[in-house]
C-alpha positions in Angstrom: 45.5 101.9 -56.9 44.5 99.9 -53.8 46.0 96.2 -53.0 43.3 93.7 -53.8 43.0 92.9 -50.4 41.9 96.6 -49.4 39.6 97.0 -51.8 35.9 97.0 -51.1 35.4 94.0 -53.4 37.7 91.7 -51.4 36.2 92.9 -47.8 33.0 92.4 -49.0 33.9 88.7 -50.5 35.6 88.3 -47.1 32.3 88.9 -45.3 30.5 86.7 -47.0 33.0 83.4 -46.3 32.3 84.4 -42.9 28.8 84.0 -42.7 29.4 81.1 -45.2 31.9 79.4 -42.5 29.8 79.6 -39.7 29.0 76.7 -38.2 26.3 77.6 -35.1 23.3 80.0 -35.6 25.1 82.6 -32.5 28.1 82.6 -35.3 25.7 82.9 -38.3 24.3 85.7 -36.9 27.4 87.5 -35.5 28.8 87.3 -39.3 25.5 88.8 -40.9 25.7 91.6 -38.7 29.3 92.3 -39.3 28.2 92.3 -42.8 25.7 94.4 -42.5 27.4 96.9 -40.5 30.0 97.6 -43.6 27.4 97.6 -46.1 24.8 99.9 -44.6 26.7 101.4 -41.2 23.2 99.6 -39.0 24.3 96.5 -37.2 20.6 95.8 -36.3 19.9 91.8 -37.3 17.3 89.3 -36.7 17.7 86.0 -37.8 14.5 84.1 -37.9 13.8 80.2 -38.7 10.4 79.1 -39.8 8.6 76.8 -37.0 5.6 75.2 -38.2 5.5 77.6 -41.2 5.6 81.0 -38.7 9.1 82.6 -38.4 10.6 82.0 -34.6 13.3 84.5 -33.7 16.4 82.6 -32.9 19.2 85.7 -33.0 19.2 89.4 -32.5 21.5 91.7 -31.9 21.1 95.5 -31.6 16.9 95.3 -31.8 15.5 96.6 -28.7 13.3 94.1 -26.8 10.0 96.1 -27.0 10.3 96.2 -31.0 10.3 92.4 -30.9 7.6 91.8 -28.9 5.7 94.2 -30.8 6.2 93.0 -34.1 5.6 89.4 -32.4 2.4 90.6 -31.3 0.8 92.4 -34.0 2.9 91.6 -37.1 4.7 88.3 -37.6 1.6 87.0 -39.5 0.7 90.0 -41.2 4.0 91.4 -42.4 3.7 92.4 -46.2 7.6 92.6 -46.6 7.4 89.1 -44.8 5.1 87.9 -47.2 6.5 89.1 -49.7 10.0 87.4 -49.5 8.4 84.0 -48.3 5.7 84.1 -51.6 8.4 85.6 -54.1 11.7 84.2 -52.5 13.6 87.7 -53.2 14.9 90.1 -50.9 12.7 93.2 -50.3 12.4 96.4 -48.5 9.7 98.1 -47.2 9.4 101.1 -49.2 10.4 100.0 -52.5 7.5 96.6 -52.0 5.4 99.8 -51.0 6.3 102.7 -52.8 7.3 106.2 -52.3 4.3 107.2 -50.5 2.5 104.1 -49.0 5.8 103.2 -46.8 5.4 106.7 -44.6 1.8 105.8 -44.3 2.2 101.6 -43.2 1.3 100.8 -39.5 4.7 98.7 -40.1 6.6 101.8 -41.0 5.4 103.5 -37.6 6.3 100.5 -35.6 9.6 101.0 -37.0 9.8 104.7 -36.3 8.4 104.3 -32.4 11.3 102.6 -31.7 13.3 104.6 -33.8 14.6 103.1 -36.7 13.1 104.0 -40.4 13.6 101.7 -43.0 14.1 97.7 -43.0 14.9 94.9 -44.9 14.1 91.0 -45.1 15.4 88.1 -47.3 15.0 84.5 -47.4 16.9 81.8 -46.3 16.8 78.3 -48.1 17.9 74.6 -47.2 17.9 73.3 -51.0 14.5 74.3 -52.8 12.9 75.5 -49.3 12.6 78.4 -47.9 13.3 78.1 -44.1 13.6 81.7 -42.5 14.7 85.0 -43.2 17.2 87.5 -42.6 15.7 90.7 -41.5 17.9 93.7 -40.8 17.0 97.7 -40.4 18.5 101.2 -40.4 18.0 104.2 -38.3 19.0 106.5 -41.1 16.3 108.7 -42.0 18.2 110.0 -45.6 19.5 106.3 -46.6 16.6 103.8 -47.7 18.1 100.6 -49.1 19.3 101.0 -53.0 18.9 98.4 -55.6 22.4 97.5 -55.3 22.2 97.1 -51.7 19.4 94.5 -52.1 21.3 92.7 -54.1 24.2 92.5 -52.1 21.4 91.4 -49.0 20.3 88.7 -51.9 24.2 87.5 -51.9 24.3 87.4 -48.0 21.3 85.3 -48.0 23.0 83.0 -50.2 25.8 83.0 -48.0 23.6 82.2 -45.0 21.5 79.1 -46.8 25.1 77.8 -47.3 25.5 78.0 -43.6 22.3 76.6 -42.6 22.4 73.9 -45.1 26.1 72.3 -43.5 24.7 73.2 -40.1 21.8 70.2 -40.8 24.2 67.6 -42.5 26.2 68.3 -39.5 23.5 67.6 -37.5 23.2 71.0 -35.8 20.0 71.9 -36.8 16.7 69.4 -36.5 13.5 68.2 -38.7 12.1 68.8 -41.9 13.5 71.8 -43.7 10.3 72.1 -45.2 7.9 71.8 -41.9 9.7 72.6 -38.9 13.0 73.8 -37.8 14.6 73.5 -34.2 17.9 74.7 -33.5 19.8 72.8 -30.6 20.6 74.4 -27.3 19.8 77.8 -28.1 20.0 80.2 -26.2 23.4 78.3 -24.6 23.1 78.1 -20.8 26.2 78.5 -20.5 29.1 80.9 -22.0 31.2 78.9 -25.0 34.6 77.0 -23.7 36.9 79.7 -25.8 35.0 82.3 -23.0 35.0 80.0 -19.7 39.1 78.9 -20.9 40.4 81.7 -21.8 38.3 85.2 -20.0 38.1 85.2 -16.1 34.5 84.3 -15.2 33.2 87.9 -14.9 34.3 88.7 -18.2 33.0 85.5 -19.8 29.4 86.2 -18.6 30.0 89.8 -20.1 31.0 88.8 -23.6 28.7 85.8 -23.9 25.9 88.6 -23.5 27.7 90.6 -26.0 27.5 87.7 -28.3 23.7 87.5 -28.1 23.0 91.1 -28.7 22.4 92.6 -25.3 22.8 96.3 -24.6 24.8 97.2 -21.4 21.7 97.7 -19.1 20.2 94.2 -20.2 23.7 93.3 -19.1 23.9 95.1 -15.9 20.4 93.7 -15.2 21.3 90.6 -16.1 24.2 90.1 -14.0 23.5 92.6 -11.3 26.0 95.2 -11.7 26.6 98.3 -13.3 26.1 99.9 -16.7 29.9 101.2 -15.7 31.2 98.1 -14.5 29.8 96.4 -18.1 31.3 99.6 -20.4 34.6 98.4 -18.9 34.3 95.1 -19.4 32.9 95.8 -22.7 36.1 98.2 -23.2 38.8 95.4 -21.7 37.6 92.8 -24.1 37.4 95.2 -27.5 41.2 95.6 -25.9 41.9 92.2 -25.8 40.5 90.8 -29.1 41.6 94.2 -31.0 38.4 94.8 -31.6 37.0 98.4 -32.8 33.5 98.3 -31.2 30.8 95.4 -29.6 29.6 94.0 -33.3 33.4 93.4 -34.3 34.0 92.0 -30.8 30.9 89.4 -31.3 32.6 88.6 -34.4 35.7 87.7 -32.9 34.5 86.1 -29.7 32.8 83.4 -31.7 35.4 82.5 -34.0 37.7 82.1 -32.0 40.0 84.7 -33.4 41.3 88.2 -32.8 42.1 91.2 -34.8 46.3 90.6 -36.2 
């Protein structure tokens, strides 16, 4: 019998206080992805916030840059598993919301499958009795659509997340009306967080802050000049140093301010 602390229920509970605790939308979104990662193996995440009642990308993280402005350009106001959520405030996939044989055939589901992934799924966030973004997350596995269980276990990280949101505006780090408009302070930072520019010489700071916010190693490498090499070694020296097992758990770490015991 396993320890209650290895078992899939306690991870999973784990997870959840994570995305609970966090206390910026960079961390917020870090902890989702984490979570999403052990639930589905995809660590693809896209945190949105509604601005002026149209959802305004504030975090990413694995989601190629083409599929975003795609989707902004020809789906973020007519996106039935959008709708959907926003309308019914449930979490939904795409091919249960369109069945068996309307998913395949959606100009959504071909968007998805250009840029290689194949099935997605959205869920809402609230601020009290509001909805005031969503949670949007997708899988490249062709033989793994989302399971009833597995959309309610995306319904219990969207609780999570409204429990985040809401202490992020009585903290005062998020502004306006949760009902209208939504800003979130200072984001994208400028700058990489003090834990990076204390503790990581400078090079390596600018390498995990763009770890933090999703970036492949060529955006990285493009970024900063250098290349895709020199950023898979930095990449490698800070999974080394924060005993992390890959980028996603790296992020994770990074913004918490903790390391792997």
């Amino acid at each position: 019998m396993l320890p209650v602390h290895d078992s899939p229920e306690f991870h999973l509970a784990d997870r959840l206080l994570s995305v609970a605790e966090s206390r910026s939308i960079e961390a917020l979104g870090a902890a989702c992805g984490l979570t999403m990662t052990e639930l589905t193996g995809s660590p693809t995440v896209g945190l949105y916030l509604l601005k002026n009642e149209e959802p305004s990308l504030l975090y990413s993280q694995h989601v190629p840059r083409g599929f975003l402005d795609d989707y902004k350009a020809g789906f973020v106001k007519c996106d039935p598993i959008l709708e959907c959520v926003l309308s019914e405030g449930r979490a939904v996939d795409g091919a249960s919301l369109l069945g068996e044989h309307g998913w395949p055939r959606s100009t959504l589901f071909e968007l998805l499958r250009h840029w290689g992934f194949n099935h997605n799924m959205c869920g809402p966030l609230w601020i009290e009795d509001r909805i005031v973004g969503v949670f949007y997350t997708a899988t490249r596995d062709v033989a793994a659509p989302y399971t009833p269980l597995l959309r309610q276990r995306m319904e219990m990280l969207c609780r999570a997340g409204s429990l985040a949101l809401t202490n992020m505006m009585k903290a005062g780090g998020l502004d306006g009306d949760p009902g209208t408009a939504i800003a979130v302070r200072n984001l994208p930072a400028p700058t990489p967080p003090e834990l990076l520019r204390e503790k990581l010489p400078p090079r390596s700071a600018e390498v995990a802050f763009r770890v933090c916010r999703g970036q492949t190693n060529k955006e990285i490498a493009r970024e900063m000049g250098i290349s895709d090499q020199t950023v898979k070694e930095h990449v490698a020296n800070l999974c080394k140093r924060f005993g992390a097992h890959n980028r996603t758990e790296l992020a994770g770490y990074i913004l918490s301010g903790t390391r792997r015991q």
